[in-house]
Phi, psi and omega in degrees: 000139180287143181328292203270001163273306198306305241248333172290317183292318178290340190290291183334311177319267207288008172284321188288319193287311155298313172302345174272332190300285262254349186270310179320310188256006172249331188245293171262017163026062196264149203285177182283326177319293187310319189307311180325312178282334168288333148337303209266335186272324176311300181308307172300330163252012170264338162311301195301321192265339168225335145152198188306307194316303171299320163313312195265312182302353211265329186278350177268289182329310194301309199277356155310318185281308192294295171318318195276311171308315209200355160245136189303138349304141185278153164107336218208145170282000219252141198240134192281329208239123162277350153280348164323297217310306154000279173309310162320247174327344157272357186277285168006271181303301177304001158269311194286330181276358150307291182329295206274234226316315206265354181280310192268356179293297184294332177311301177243072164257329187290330165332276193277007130304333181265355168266357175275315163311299175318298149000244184344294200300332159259010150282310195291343175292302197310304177310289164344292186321294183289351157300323188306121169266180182268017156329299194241180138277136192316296211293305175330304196275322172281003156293286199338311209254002145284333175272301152002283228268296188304334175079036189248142171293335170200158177212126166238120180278099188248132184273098193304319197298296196282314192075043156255163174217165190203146225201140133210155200101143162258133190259126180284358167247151202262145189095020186326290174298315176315305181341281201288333166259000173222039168279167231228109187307166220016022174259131199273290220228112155224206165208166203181107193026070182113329206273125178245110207251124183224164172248155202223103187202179185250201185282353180293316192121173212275159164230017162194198168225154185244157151230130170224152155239153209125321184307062165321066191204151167310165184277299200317339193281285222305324166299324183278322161304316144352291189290311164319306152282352150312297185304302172309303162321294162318295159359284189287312199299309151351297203254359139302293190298357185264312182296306170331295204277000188260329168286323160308333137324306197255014134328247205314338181280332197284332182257002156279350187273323188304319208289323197285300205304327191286317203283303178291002196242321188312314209322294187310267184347299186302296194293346190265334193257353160271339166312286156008290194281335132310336185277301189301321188268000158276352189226003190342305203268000189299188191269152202297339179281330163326275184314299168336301170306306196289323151159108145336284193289299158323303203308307162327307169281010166259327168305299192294336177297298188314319202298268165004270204303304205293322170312312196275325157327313196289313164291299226286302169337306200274345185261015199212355166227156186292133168313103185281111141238137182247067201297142153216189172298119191232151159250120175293347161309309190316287177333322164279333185300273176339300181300297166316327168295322163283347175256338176273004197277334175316332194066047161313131162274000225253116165290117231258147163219136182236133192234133175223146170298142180312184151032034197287165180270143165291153181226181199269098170205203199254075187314309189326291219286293165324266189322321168324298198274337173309292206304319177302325183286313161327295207275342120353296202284312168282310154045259187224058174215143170282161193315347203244301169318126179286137167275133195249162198193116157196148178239119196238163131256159192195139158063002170128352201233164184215116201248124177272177198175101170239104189234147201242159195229049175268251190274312215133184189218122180290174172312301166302346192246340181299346201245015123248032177274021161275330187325156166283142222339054116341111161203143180310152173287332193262010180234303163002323197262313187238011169229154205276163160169186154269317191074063168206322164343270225294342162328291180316326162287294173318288185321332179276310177306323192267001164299301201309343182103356192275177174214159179238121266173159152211147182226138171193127167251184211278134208059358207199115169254138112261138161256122202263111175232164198231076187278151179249182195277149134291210172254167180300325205250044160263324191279000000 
């Protein structure tokens, strides 16, 4: 405590103590009993509010004044009656051991508010951690939020495992980081103009080192934050090897479903240019408009195979890299004119019907790319309608944007289930078991739309699904 606050609380003291004399014997001329006890109630809150040191002086000072003021002879320390002396010296000891209990009363009441505090601040640490997001780097956040929380002037973290290190706050001793990266294994603690060196590990061994300065805290507050960012650490390093073995996982699923979805889509082509081609070396000699035909109808299907191979080349690109687009001016009716036209070349039975607005405006976008998430939204559509249901596909404009609208009238899509149907190999439980599919399209779409700056959407209830995408026009002088 500064000097000069102490010496204000003693003044502040013995003022009070005199102001009881000078109200006792001048004004309300009250007997020594009362005095005693206004005395004695004095002592007792300059103990409760500032501690002993104030106490005990304000108690030498009452009872010199309870002797000159109010025990006989008045006027004079000197005392007539021994039993006064008596009275005196039990008033004396029964202030100061007032005092000195309500001093130590309050000492650990304050106690135990700063271990409550302590508490709290590491449940609030504690809390924090598991709050941390995938913004920043973790280790980044947990200094910040250990400096935060803790009220610490600075903190630096070095990770043994990565060998990154990360610091916020400025330290007043300069080399921090050397500290921390060429510290000297089993030393728990040292310090050094301020500075607190801790190694921060479980029973596995440390996985990183803290510097922190600032600390106002018991050493057991500073070990449980230690510990706490060990835990926090295990943690991310816990949940980074999980995302790992979880991508690698959905790795191996993206090149057994490409391999399935490529084996089931080739059938048709492959089967048609080797009818095609058999036909021609059984018949070499047949008529020329024949051979011609036959091919033809290879030559197509040879096109639509490479179109297949370069499509299925393409999901795999997009799901697993950043989107390359490449706009130019389009109209997107064509582009659906175009999509449709290859899916009824397929020999879908599914009756297909497309209503487009008159005078839609051109827009800036990726045909390759386009044509990808159309086909994926179509075939997404036929799907999951029985053969006698029509798929409806229309293109209007509105509001500056020019919106595709593909709906199919199969079971529904439920409630609960619509805000993850974009997930990467997503598929409802109750169509999975019997309907072939990935869970990769409609990803694979979203994703291309929201390359464009565009959104895709779905609404849907029991008959009737649409998915809705949206582009916006551009301005005139983009195009």
């Amino acid at each position: 405590m500064p000097i000069s606050r102490r010496v204000f609380q003693l003044v502040v003291s013995l003022a009070a103590v005199s102001g009881i004399t000078l109200l006792a014997s001048r004004v309300v001329h009250v007997n020594a009993t009362t005095v005693g006890f206004a005395y004695l109630l004095l002592i007792l809150v300059i103990a409760s509010t500032w501690g002993f040191p104030e106490a005990a002086v304000s108690s030498v000072l009452a009872t010199l004044l309870f002797n000159f003021y109010f025990l006989p002879p008045i006027g004079t320390f000197t005392i007539a009656d021994p039993q006064n002396w008596v009275a005196l010296f039990s008033f004396l000891a029964i202030s100061l051991i007032a005092g000195r209990l309500s001093a130590m009363a309050k000492a650990r009441t304050f106690e135990a508010i700063e271990r409550q505090r302590d508490l709290e601040r590491l449940y609030g640490f504690s809390r924090a951690i598991l709050l941390i997001d995938g913004t920043a780097p973790f280790a980044m956040q947990l200094v910040e939020t250990a400096a935060t929380i803790f009220q610490l002037q600075a903190v630096a973290l070095f990770e043994l495992r990565s060998g990154e290190f990360y610091q916020t706050g400025c330290f007043k001793v300069e080399g921090v980081e050397h500290r921390l990266r060429h510290g000297i294994a089993g030393i728990r603690s040292s310090s050094a103009a301020d500075l607190l060196v801790l190694d921060v590990g479980l029973d596995s061994g440390s996985v990183a080192r803290i510097a922190i300065q600032g600390a106002e805290m018991p050493e057991p507050v500073i070990q449980g934050m230690a510990n706490l960012m060990a835990v926090g650490l295990e943690h991310a390093r816990t949940q980074e090897l999980i995302q790992q073995v979880a991508a690698a996982r959905e790795s191996e699923q993206l090149r057994t479903t490409l391999i399935d979805a490529m084996a089931h889509e080739f059938k048709t082509p492959l089967t048609l240019i080797k009818a095609a081609t058999t036909s021609l070396l059984a018949n070499p000699d047949g008529a020329a408009q024949v051979r011609t035909e036959q091919l033809r109808t290879a030559d197509e299907e040879a096109d639509h195979l490479k179109q297949l191979i370069d499509d299925a080349v393409e999901m795999a690109r997009l799901d697993t890299a950043h989107i390359e687009v490449h706009p130019e001016v389009s109209r997107l009716e064509d582009t659906v004119d175009h999509v449709l036209a290859a899916v009824r070349s397929e020999g879908e039975d599914h009756p297909i019907f497309l209503e487009c607005d008159r005078d839609l405006p051109t827009l800036l976008f990726d045909q390759r790319l386009m044509k990808l998430a159309l086909k994926q939204l179509v075939d997404n559509a036929l799907k999951y309608s029985a053969s006698e249901m029509p798929v409806e596909v229309r293109v209007q404009s509105q509001n500056g944007t020019v919106a595709l609208e593909v709906t199919d009238h199969g079971e529904g899509i439920p409630v609960e289930e619509q805000n993850r149907i974009f997930d990467r190999f997503y598929r409802s439980p109750s169509v999975k078991d019997h309907i072939p599919g990935s869970g990769l399209g409609l990803s694979i779409a979203h994703r291309i739309v929201q390359a464009h700056n565009g959104d895709l959407s779905v609404s849907s209830g029991p008959g009737r699904t649409t998915f809705r995408l949206s582009l916006t026009v551009p301005k005139q002088e983009t195009l």
